[in-house]
C-alpha positions as CSV (number, residue, x, y, z in Angstrom):
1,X,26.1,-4.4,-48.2
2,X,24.4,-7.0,-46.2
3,X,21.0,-6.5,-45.3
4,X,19.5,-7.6,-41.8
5,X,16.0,-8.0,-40.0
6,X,16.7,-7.5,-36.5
7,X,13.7,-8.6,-34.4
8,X,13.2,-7.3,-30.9
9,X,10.2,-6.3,-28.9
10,X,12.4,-4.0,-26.5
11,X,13.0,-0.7,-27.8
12,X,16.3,0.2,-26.1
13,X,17.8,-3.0,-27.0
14,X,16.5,-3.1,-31.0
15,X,17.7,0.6,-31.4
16,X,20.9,-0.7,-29.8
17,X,21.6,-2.9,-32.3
18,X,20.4,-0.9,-35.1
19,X,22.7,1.5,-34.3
20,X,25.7,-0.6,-34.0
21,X,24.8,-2.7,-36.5
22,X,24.4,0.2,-39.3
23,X,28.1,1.5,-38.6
24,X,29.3,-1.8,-39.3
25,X,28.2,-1.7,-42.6
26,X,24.8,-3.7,-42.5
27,X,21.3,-2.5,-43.8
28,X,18.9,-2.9,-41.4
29,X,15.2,-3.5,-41.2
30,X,13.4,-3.6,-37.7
31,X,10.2,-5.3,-36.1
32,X,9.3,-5.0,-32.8
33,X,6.3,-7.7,-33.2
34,X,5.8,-10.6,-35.0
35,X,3.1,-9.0,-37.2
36,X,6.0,-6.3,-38.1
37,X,8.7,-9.1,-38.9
38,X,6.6,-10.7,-41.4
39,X,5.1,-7.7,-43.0
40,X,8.9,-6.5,-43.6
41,X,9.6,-9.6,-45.0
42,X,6.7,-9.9,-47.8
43,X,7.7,-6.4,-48.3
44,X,11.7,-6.5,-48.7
45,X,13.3,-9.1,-50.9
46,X,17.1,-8.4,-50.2
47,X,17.1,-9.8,-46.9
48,X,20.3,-11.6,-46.0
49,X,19.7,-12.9,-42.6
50,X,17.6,-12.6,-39.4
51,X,18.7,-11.7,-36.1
52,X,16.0,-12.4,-33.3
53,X,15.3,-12.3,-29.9
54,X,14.2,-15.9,-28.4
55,X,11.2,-14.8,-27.1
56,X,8.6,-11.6,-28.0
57,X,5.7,-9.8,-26.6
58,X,2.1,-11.5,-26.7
59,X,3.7,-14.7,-26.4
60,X,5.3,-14.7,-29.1
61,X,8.0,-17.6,-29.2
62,X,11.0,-16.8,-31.7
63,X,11.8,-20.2,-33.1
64,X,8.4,-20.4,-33.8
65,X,8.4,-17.1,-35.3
66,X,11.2,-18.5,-37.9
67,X,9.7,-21.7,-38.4
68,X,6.5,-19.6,-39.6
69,X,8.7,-17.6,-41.9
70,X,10.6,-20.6,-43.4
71,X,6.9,-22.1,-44.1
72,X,6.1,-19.0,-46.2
73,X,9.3,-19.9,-48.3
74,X,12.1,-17.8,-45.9
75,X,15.2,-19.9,-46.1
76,X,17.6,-17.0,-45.0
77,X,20.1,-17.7,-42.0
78,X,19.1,-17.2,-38.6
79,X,21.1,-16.0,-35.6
80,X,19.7,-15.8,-32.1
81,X,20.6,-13.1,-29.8
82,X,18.9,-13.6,-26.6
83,X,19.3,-12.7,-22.9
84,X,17.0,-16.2,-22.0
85,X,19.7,-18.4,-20.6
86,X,17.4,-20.3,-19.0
87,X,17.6,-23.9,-18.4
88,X,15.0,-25.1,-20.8
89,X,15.4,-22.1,-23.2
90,X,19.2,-23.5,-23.3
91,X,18.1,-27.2,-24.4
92,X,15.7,-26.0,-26.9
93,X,18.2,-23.9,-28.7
94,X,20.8,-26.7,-28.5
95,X,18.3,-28.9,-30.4
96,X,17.3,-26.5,-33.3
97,X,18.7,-25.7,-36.4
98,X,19.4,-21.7,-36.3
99,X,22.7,-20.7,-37.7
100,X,24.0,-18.9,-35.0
101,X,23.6,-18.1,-31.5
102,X,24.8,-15.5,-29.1
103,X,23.7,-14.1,-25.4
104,X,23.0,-11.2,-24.8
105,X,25.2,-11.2,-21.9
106,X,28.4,-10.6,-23.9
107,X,29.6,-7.9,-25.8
108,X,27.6,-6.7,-28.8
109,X,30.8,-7.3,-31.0
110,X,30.5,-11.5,-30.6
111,X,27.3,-10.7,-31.8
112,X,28.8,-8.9,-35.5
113,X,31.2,-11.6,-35.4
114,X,28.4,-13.8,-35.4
115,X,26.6,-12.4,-38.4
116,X,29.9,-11.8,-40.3
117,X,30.7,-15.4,-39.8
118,X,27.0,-16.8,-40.5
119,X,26.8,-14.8,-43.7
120,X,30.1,-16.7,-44.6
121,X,28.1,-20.1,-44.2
122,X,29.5,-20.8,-41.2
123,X,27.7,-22.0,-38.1
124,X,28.6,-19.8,-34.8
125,X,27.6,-20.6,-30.8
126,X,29.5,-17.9,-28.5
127,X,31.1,-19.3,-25.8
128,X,28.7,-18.1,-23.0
129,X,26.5,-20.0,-24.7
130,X,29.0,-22.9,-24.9
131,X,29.2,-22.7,-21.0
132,X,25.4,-22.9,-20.3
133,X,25.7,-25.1,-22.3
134,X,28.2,-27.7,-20.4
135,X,25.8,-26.6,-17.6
136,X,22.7,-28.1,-18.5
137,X,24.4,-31.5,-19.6
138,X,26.4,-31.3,-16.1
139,X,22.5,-31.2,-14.6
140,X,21.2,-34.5,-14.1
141,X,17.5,-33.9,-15.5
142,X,15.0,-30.3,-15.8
143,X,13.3,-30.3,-12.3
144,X,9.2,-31.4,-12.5
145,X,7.0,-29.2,-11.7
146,X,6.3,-30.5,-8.7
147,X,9.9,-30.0,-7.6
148,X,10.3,-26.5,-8.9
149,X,7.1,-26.0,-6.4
150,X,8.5,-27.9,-3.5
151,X,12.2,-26.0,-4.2
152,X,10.0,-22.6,-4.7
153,X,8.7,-23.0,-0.9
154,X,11.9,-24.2,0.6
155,X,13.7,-21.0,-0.8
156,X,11.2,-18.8,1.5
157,X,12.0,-20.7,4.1
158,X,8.6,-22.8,4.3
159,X,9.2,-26.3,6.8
160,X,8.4,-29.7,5.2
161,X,5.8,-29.8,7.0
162,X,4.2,-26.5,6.0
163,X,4.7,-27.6,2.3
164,X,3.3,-30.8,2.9
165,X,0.0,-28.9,4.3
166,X,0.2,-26.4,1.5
167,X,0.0,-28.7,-1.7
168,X,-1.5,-31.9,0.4
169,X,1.6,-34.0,0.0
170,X,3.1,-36.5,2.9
171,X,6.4,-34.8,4.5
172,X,8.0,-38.4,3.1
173,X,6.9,-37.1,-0.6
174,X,8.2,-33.8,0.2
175,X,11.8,-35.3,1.6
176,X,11.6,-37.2,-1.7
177,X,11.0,-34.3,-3.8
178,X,13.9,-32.1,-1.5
179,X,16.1,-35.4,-2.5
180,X,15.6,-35.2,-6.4
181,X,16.4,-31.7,-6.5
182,X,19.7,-31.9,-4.3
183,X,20.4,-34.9,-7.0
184,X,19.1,-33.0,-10.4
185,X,20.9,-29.7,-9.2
186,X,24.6,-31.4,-8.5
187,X,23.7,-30.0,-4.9
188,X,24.5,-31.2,-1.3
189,X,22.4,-28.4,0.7
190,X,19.1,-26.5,-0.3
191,X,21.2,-23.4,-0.4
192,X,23.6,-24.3,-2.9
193,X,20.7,-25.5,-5.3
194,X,19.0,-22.6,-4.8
195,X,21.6,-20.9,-6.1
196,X,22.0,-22.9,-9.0
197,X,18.5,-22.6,-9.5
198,X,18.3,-18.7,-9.9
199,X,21.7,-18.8,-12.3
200,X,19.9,-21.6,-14.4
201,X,16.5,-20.4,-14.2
202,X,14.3,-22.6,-13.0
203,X,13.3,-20.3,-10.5
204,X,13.3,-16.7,-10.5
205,X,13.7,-14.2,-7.5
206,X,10.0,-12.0,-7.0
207,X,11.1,-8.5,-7.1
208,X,7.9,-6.0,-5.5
209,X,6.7,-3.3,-7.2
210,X,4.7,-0.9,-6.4
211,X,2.6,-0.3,-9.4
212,X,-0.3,2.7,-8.1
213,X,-1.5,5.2,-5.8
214,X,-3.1,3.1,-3.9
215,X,0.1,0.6,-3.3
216,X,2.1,3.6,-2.3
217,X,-0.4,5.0,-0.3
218,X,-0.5,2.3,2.7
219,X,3.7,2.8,2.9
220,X,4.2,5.0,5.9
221,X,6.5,7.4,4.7
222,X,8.9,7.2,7.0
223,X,9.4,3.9,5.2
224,X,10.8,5.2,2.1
225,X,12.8,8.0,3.0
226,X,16.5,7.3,2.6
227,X,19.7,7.9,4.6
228,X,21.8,10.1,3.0
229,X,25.5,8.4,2.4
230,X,29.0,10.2,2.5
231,X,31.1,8.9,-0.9
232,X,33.2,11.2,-0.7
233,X,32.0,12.8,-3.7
234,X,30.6,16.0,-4.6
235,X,26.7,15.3,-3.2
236,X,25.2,12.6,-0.7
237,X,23.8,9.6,-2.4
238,X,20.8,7.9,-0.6
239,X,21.0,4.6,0.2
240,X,17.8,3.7,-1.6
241,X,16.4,4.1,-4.6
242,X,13.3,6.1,-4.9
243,X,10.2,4.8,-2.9
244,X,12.1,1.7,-1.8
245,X,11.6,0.4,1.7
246,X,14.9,-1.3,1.6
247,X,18.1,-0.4,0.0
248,X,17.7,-3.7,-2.3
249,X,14.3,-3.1,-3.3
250,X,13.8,-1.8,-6.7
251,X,11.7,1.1,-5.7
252,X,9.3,2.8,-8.2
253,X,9.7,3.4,-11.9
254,X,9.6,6.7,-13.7
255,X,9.2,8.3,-17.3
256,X,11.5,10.8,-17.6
257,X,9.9,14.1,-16.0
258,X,6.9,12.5,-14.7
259,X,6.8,12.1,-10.4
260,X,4.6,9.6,-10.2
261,X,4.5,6.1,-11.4
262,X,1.7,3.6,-13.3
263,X,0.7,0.5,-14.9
264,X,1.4,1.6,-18.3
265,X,4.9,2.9,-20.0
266,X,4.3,4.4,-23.2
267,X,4.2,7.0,-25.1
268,X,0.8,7.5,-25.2
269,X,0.6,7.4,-21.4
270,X,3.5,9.5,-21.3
271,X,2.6,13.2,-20.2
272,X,5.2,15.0,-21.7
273,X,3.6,13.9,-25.2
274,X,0.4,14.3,-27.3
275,X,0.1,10.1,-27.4
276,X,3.0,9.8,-29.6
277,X,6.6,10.6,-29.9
278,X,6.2,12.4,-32.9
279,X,5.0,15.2,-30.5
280,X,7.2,15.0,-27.7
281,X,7.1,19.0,-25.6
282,X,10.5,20.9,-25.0
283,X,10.2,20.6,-21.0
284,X,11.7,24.2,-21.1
285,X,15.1,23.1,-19.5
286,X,18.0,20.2,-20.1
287,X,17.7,20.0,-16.9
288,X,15.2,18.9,-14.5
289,X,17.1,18.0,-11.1
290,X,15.0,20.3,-8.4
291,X,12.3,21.5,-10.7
292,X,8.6,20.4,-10.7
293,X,9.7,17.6,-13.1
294,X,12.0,16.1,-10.5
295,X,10.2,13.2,-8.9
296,X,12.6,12.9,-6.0
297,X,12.3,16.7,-5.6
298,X,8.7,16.4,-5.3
299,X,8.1,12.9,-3.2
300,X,11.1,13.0,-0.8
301,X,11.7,17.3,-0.2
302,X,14.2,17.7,2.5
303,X,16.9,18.6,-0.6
304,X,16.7,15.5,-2.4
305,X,16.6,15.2,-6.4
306,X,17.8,13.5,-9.1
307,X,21.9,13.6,-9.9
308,X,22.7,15.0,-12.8
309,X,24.5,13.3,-15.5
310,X,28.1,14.3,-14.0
311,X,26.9,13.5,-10.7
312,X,26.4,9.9,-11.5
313,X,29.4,9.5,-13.7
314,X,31.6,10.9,-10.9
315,X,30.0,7.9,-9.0
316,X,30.7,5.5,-11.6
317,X,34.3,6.5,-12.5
318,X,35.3,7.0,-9.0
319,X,33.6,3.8,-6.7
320,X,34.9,0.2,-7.2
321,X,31.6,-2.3,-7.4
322,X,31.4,-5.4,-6.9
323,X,27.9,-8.0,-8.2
324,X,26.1,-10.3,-5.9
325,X,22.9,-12.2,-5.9
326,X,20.7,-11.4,-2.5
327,X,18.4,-14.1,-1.9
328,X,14.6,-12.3,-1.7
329,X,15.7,-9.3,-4.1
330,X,17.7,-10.7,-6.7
331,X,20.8,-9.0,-8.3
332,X,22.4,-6.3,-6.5
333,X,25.6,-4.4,-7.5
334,X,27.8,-2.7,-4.7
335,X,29.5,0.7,-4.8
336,X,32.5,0.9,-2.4
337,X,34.1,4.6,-2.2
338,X,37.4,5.0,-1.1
339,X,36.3,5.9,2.2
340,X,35.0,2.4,2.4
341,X,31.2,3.8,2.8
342,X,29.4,2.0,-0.2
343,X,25.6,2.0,-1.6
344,X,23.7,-1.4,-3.3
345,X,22.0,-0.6,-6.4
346,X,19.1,-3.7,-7.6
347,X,19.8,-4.4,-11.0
348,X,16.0,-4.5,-11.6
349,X,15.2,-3.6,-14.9
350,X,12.8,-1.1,-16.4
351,X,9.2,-0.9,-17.3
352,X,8.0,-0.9,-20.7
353,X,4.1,-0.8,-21.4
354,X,2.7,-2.7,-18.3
355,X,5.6,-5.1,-17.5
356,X,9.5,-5.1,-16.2
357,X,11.8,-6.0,-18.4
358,X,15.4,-7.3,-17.8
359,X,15.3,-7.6,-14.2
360,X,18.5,-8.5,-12.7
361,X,20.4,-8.2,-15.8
362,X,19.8,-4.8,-16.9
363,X,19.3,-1.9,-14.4
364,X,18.9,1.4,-15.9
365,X,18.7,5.0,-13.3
366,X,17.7,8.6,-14.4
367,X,20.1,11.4,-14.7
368,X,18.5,14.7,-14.3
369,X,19.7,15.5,-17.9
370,X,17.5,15.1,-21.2
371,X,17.9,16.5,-24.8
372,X,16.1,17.6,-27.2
373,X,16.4,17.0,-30.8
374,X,14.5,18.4,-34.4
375,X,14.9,15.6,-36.7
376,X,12.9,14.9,-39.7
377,X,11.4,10.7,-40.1
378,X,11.4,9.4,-43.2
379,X,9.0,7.0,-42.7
380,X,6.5,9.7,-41.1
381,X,7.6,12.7,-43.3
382,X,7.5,14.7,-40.4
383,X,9.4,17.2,-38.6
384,X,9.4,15.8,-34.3
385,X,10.8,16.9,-31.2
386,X,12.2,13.5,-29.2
387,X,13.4,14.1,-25.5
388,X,16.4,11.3,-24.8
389,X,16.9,11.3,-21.0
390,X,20.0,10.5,-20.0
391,X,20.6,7.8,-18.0
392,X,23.2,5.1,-16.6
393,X,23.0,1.4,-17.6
394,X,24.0,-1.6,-15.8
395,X,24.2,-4.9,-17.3
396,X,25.9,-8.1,-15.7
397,X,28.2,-5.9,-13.4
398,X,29.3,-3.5,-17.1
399,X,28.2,0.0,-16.2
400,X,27.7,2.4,-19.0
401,X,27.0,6.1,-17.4
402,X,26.0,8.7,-20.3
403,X,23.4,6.5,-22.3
404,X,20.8,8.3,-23.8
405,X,17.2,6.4,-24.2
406,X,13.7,6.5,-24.9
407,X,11.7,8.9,-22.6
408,X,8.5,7.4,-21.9
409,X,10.0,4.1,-20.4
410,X,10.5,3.6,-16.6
411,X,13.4,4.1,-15.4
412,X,14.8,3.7,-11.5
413,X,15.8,6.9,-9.9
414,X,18.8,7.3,-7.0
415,X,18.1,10.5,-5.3
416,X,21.0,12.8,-4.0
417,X,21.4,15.9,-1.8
418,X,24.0,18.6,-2.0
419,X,26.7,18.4,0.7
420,X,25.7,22.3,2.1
421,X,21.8,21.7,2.3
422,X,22.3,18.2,4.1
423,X,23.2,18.9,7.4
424,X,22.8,22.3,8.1
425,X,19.2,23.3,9.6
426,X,17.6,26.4,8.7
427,X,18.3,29.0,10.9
428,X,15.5,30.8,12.8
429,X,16.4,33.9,12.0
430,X,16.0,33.3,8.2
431,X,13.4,30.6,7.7
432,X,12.9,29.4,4.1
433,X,10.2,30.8,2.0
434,X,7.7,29.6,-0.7
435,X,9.0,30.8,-3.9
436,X,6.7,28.9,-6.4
437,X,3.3,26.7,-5.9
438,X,2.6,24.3,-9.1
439,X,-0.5,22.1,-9.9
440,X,0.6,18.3,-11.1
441,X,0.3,19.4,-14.4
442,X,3.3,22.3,-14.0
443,X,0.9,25.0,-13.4
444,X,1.6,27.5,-11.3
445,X,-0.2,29.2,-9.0
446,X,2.1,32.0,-7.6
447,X,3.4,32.3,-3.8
448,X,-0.1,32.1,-2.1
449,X,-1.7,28.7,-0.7
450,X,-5.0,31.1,-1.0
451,X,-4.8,31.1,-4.5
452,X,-4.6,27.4,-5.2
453,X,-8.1,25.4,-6.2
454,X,-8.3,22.0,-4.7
455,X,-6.5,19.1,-5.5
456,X,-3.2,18.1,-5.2
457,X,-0.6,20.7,-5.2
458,X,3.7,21.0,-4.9
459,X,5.4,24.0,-3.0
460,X,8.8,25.0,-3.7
461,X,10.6,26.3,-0.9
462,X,13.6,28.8,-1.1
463,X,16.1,26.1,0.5
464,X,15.2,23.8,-2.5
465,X,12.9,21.4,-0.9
466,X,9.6,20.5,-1.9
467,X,6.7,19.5,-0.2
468,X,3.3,17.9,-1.4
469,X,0.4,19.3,-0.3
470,X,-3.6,18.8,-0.8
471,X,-5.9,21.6,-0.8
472,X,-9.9,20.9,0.3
């Protein structure tokens, strides 16, 4: 049995490839830091091979990160797995000397055939690789940074003569620069290099995030309350995702259970936890869709929540989609129904400790749904509770509904309504009631507004809506 040290500093992804990995027969070893990879392999003799991520948290630069490890006498093979297909990444990996690389883009599989072939002695570079390859030799030269500025402006529709007043050029020298990156790009308009740009990137598209209370609090809310869409399906699905101003923004971000979002996604910033996963709570329910825990629930009212897991595979299974890069917002996929309404989802990632990762290649949205599992940890000798949300996952236009992940990362959130509670009002005659009042921290406080202390408060109403409210 092969044994490998798979080096990754993104949770979902490393325990991805553990997992697949390990029922293909391989031993595995993982490091989430580069501290971690070189402790494990002072530690453990018997490992056959590395697999690593191109580039790691704090900096951290992978090649460098193996070049370290062959200086301390590591001469095991090397493959890359790697979702940087940047243009420079691309021309640094086609100059070193690693055994074997593969993008992240394509199916884990290439990535086994990879390490089967490597462990052979064989050398192995996947063909998406191959093709980004062919790219960057078909691209006459990497744009200077001077160019990448000048291309940066002309993307947000900035004149020449704006630019030239902005970084103190000439409008010749900017009509110079505007030539050399028409020429370098293989381009004949600014559009089309644009284009190339983002799909090579030199440039990357800015998507906004709204990282605290404060941020959210200048959006009018009217701004971020969605239009409820008729699939077809079983519920309405909004046309936005949660606190999104536009239907291709990416909205906020969300631990599991938590209805609020921050600057920092871990565990111990997660509330559902004592600072660590080994001490994760039982939320009382495998389901949170319209309960305190249910951020849509609490920020929109009005009947939204979060769908459930059959909710959004019933989306997934029925609606063709279609991927498509939006200039200002970046990767969008499209849902068409077969009533021909449709919804745009942002592939934009998720947040893990204070930063997104994956954005427009991975876009990962909350199911209401969440287990819990007793498990002992060998490596702890403990006995923990871990709540795996439930979730769907879009990468490069493959969806894959009914993943289960890590609880304390942030996740997007598309809010639905039920069909019955959507456009029928409330009749007069029986107007809806408040049958619970909780604090932010899930305690309640009865049926009486009297009864609540001040602060921030959420009242459930007997139609299902919610409503924040703030007693002084």
């Amino acid at each position: 049995m092969k044994t490998l040290l798979v080096i990754d500093d993104h949770p979902i992804v490393l325990e991805g490839i553990r997992s697949i990995l390990t029922r293909r027969g391989f031993r595995v070893h993982k490091a989430g830091t580069r501290q971690q990879a070189m402790a494990i392999m002072k530690e453990f003799s018997d490992i056959d091979m590395v697999v690593s991520d191109l580039t790691l948290s704090n900096g951290t630069d992978g090649l460098d990160l193996i070049e370290r490890m062959r200086a301390e006498g590591f001469s095991k093979p090397v493959v890359v797995y790697t979702m940087h297909e940047e243009l420079w990444n691309i021309a640094r990996l086609m100059k070193s000397d690693v055994e074997g690389i593969v993008l992240k883009g394509e199916n884990l599989n290439e990535l086994v055939l990879a390490i089967r072939l490597v462990s052979e002695g064989k050398t192995y570079r996947s063909s998406a690789f191959d093709r980004r390859c062919r790219e960057v030799m078909q691209t006459d030269g990497i744009l200077s940074s001077k160019d990448i500025e000048v291309l940066r402006r002309l993307s947000a529709g900035e004149s020449n003569r704006d630019i030239a007043q902005a970084l103190g050029l000439s409008e010749k020298t900017v009509e110079y620069h505007r030539g050399n990156i028409l020429k370098k790009l293989c381009s004949k308009t600014m559009l089309e290099a644009t284009r190339r740009a983002v799909s090579l990137g030199i440039i990357r598209l800015i998507i906004a995030i709204a990282l605290s209370a404060t941020a959210s609090a200048t959006t009018n809310a009217s701004d971020i309350t969605p239009k409820a869409v008729d699939l077809g399906l079983s519920v309405l699905w909004a046309d936005r995702n949660l606190e999104a101003t536009h239907p291709y923004e990416s909205g906020g971000f969300y631990a599991f259970g938590e209805t609020s979002t921050k600057e920092v996604y871990n565990w111990s910033t997660y509330t559902h936890c004592d600072g660590s996963f080994e001490t994760c709570h039982d939320l009382g329910t495998t389901d949170i869709s319209n309960t305190i825990h249910d951020a849509a629930s609490v920020i929109l009212g009005d009947g939204w929540r979060i769908p459930t897991d059959e909710e959004q595979r019933e989306l997934f299974e029925t609606a063709s989609y279609s991927e498509s890069v939006v200039e200002g917002y970046g990767n969008i996929l499209t849902l068409t129904a077969a009533n021909g309404n449709s919804i745009s989802l942002p592939i934009c990632g998720y947040m893990s400790e204070g930063r997104v990762i994956y954005a427009n290649f991975n876009g990962t949205y909350h199911s209401s749904n969440c287990e819990f599992s007793v498990e002992e940890i060998p490596a702890f000798g403990i006995v923990a509770k871990v709540i795996s949300p439930i979730y769907t996952a879009i990468n490069s236009g493959v969806i894959l509904p009914s993943m289960m992940g890590s609880a304390q990362l942030g996740f997007s959130i598309r809010p639905v309504k039920d069909k019955d509670n959507s456009a029928i009002d409330t009749p007069l005659m029986n107007p809806k009631t408040i049958t619970g009042i909780y604090g932010m921290d899930g305690t309640s406080f009865g049926t009486d507004f009297e009864n609540v202390p001040t602060g921030i408060c959420i009242i459930v109403y007997s139609d299902g809506s919610t409503e924040k409210k703030i007693k002084r």
